[in-house]
C-alpha positions as CSV (number, residue, x, y, z in Angstrom):
1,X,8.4,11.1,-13.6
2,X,7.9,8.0,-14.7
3,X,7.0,5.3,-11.9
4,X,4.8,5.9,-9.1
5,X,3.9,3.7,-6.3
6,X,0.4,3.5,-4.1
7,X,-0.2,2.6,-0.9
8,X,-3.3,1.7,-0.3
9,X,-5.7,0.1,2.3
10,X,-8.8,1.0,0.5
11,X,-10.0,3.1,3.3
12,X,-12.0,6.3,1.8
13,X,-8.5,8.0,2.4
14,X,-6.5,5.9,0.1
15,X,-9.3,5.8,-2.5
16,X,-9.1,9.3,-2.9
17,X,-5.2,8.8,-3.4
18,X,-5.8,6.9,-6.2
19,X,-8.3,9.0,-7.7
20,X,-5.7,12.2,-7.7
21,X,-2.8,9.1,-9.2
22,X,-5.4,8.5,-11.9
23,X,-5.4,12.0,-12.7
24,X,-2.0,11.9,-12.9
25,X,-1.6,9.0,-14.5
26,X,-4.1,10.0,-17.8
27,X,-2.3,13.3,-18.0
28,X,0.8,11.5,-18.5
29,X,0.4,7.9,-20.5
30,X,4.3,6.9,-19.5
31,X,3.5,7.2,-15.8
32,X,4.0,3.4,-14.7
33,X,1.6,2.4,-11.9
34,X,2.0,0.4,-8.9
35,X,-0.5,-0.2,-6.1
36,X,0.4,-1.6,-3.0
37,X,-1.3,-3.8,-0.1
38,X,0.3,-4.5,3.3
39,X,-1.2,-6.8,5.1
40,X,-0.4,-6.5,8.8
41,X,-0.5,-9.6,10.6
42,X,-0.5,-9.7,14.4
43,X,3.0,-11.3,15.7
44,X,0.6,-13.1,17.6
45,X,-0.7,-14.9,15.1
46,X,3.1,-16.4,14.0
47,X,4.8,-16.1,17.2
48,X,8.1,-17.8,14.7
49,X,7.9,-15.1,12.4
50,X,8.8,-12.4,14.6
51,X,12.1,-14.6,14.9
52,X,12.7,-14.2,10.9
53,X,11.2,-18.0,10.2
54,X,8.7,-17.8,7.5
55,X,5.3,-16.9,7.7
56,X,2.8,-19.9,7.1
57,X,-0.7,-19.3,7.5
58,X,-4.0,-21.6,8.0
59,X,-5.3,-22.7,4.9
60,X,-8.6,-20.9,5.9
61,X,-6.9,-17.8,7.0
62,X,-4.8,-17.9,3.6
63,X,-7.9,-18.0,1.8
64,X,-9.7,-15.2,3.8
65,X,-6.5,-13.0,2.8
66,X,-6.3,-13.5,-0.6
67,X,-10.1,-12.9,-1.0
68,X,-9.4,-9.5,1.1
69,X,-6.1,-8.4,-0.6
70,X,-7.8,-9.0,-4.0
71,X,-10.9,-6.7,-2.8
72,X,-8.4,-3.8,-1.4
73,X,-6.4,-4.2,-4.7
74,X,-9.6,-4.4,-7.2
75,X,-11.3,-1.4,-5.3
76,X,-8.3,0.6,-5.3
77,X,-7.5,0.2,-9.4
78,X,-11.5,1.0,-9.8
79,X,-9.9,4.3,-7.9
80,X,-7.6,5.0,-10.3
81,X,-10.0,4.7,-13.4
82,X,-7.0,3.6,-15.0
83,X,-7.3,0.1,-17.5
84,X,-6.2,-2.6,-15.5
85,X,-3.2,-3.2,-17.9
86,X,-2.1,0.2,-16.9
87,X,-1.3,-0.7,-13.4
88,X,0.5,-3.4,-11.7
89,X,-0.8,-4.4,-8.1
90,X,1.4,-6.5,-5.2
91,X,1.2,-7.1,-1.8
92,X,2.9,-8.2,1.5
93,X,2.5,-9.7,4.8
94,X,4.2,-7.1,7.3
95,X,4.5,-3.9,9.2
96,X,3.2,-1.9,6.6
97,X,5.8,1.3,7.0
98,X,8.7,-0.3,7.1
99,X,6.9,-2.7,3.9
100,X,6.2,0.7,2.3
101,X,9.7,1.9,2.2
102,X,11.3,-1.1,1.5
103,X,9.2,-1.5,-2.2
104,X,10.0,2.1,-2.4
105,X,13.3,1.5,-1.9
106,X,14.0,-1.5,-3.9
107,X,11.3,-0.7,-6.6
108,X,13.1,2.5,-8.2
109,X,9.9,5.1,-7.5
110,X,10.2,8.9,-8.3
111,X,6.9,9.6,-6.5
112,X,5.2,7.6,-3.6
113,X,1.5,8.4,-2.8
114,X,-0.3,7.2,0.2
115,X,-3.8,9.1,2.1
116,X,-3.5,11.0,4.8
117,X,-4.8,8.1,7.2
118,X,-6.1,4.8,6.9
119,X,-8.5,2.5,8.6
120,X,-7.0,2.6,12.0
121,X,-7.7,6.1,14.0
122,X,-7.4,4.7,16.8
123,X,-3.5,3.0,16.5
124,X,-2.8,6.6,14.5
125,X,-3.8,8.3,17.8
126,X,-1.0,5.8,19.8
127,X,1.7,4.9,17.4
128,X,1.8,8.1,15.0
129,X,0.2,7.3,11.2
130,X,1.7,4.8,8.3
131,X,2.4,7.8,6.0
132,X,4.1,10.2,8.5
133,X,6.6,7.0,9.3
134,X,6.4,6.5,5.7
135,X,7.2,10.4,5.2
136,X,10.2,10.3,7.1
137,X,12.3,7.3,6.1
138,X,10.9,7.4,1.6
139,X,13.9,7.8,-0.8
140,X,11.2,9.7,-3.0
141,X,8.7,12.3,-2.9
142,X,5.5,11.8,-1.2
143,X,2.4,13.0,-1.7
144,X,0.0,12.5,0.9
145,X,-3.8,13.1,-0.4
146,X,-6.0,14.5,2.6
């Protein structure tokens, strides 16, 4: 194995993903590291972006995401316990499953790793969770940490 992606929203669920990736990860120094944010924006918020036009954001708002991706990002690589240079962080604006799969898609991963649930019970109790849509559409293996 040699590239491994994280999902992550920093929720304790996700954390302890990338605590178990870490592991992984220090067992095997060739394991290349990549943690993932998806920022899911409301359509509401871009009513044009749900028509495919770019996504342009508030300067205020842009700044309030930035600040928050950074955090999610930052906490989750604390996670890891991994050195910083060991891992490579990105994010997106977008409907984080479909996000998910399309990194893990284009980005060439022979494991993906998500948490068993994130910081929204109540849309996993309507819409089904991120990482069983996740689960059924990755090109990889998946391992969800409870």
């Amino acid at each position: 194995m040699s590239k491994a992606l994280l999902a992550t929203d920093a929720s304790e669920h996700s954390l302890r993903a990338a605590r178990t990736l870490g592991e992984m990860a220090r067992r095997d120094p060739e394991l290349q590291v990549t943690i993932m944010h998806v920022v899911p924006l409301p359509e509401v918020l871009n009513p044009a972006a749900a028509a495919g036009a770019p996504l342009t954001l508030p300067v205020q708002l842009d700044e309030y995401l930035h600040t928050r991706v950074q955090d999610v990002l930052d906490k989750t690589v604390q996670a890891t316990g991994l050195p910083a240079d060991r891992v490579r962080t990105i994010h997106v604006v977008g409907a984080q499953g479909e996000a998910i799969l399309t990194e893990a898609r284009q980005g060439g991963y022979d494991l993906l790793v998500m948490g068993r649930r994130g910081l929204s019970p109540l849309k996993e109790l309507f819409l089904g969770s991120v990482s069983q849509a996740v689960l059924h559409g990755t090109p990889c293996p998946m391992l969800i940490v409870p």
